[in-house]
C-alpha positions as CSV (number, residue, x, y, z in Angstrom):
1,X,42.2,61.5,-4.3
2,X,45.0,63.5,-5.7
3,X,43.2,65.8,-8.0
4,X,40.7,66.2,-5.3
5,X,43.4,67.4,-3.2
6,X,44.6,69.9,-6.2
7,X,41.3,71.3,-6.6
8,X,40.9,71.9,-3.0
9,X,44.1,73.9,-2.4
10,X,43.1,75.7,-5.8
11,X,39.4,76.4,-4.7
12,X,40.8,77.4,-1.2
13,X,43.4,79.4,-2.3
14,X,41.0,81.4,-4.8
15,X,38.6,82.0,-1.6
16,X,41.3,83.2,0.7
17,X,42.8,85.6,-2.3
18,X,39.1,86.8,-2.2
19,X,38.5,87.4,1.3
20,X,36.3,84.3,2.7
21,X,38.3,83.2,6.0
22,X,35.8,81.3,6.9
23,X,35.9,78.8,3.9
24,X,39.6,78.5,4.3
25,X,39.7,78.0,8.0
26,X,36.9,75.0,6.9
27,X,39.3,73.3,4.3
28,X,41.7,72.4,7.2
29,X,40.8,69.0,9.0
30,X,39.8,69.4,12.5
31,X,43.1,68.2,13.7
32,X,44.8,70.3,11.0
33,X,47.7,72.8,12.0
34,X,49.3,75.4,9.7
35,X,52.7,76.1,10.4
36,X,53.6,79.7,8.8
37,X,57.1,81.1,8.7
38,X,56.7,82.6,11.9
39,X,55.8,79.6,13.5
40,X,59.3,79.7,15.4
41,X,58.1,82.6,17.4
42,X,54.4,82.0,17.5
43,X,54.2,78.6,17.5
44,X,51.7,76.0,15.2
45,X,48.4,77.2,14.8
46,X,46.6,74.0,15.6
47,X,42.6,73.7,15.3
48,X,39.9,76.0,14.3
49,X,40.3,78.5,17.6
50,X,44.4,79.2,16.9
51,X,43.4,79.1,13.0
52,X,41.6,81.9,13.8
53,X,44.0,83.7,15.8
54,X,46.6,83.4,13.1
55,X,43.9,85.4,10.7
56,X,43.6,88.1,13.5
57,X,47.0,88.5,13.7
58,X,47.4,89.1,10.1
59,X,44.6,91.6,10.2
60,X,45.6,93.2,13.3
61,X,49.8,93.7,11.6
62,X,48.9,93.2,7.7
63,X,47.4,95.9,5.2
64,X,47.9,93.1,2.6
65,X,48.2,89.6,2.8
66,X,48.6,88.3,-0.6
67,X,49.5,84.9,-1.7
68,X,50.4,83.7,-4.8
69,X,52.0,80.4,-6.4
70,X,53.2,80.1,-9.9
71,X,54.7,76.3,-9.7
72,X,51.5,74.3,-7.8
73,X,52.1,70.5,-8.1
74,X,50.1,67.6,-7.4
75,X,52.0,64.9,-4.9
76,X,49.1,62.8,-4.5
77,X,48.5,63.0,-0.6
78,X,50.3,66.9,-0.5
79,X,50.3,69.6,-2.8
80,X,53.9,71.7,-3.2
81,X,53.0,75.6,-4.1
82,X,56.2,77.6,-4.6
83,X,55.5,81.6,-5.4
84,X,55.2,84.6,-3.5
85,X,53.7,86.5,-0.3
86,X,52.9,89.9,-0.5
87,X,52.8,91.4,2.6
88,X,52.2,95.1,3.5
89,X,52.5,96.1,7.2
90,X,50.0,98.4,9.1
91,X,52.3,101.1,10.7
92,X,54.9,101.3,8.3
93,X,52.6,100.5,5.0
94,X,56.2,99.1,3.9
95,X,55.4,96.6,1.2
96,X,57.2,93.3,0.4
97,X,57.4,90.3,-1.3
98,X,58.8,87.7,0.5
99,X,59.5,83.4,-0.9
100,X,56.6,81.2,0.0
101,X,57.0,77.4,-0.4
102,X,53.8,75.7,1.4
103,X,53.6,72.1,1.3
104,X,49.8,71.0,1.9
105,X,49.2,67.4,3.6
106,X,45.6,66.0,3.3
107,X,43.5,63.6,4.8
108,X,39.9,63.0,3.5
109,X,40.0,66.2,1.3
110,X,41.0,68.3,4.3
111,X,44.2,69.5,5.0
112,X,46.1,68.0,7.7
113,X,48.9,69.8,7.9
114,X,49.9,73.2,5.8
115,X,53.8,74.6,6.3
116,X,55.6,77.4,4.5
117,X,59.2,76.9,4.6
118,X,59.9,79.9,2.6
119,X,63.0,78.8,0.7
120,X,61.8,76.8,-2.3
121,X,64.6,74.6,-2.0
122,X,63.8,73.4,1.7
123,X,60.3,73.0,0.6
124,X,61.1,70.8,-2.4
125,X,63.8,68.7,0.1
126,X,61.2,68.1,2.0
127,X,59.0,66.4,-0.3
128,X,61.9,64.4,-1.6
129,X,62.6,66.8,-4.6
130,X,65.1,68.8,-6.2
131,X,64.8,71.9,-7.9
């Protein structure tokens, strides 16, 4: 199932880069939850409804929303992805780039659970890593 689960993230990713929304909300199980770096404030977004909520909000606040993950490794049942979020606000148009460590839990090729910790370090901890 492992490479399964690597070809997922890496198909999903690819689709999200270009756009399709829809396909990425789909890779998530149906009791999935993605818990972004915000997720202190906002919450986990939990099902297909708050998935979609979280992609509004980024399109309401976001000119550019742009992952992207130079160190992707297979754990089997998770994925680690530690790169970069390019992010470009809407009133400002202030651009940054900003640490994004996502660890990616699946179930039946479907992703369970999807969390950016942000700090590489905290991300790799939490999959019983070091850097």
């Amino acid at each position: 199932m492992s490479q399964e689960n690597l070809d997922n993230f890496l198909r999903t990713l690819q689709r999200f880069r270009e756009g399709d929304f829809d396909f990425w909300v789909e890779s998530f199980h149906e009791e999935g939850e993605l818990v972004p770096l915000r997720a202190p404030i906002e919450g986990t977004f939990r099902g297909e409804a708050r998935l979609r909520e979280f992609l509004a909000d980024n399109a309401d606040s976001f000119d550019a929303f742009e992952p992207s993950y130079d160190d992707i490794r297979d754990l089997g049942d998770r994925i680690l992805a530690l790169g970069r979020l390019r992010i470009r606000g809407k009133e400002g148009g202030v651009e940054v780039e900003v640490p994004s460590a996502l660890v990616a839990t699946y179930r039946d090729g479907k992703v369970m659970r999807l969390e950016d910790f942000g700090d590489w370090q905290k991300a790799l901890q939490s999959v019983g890593l070091t850097a």
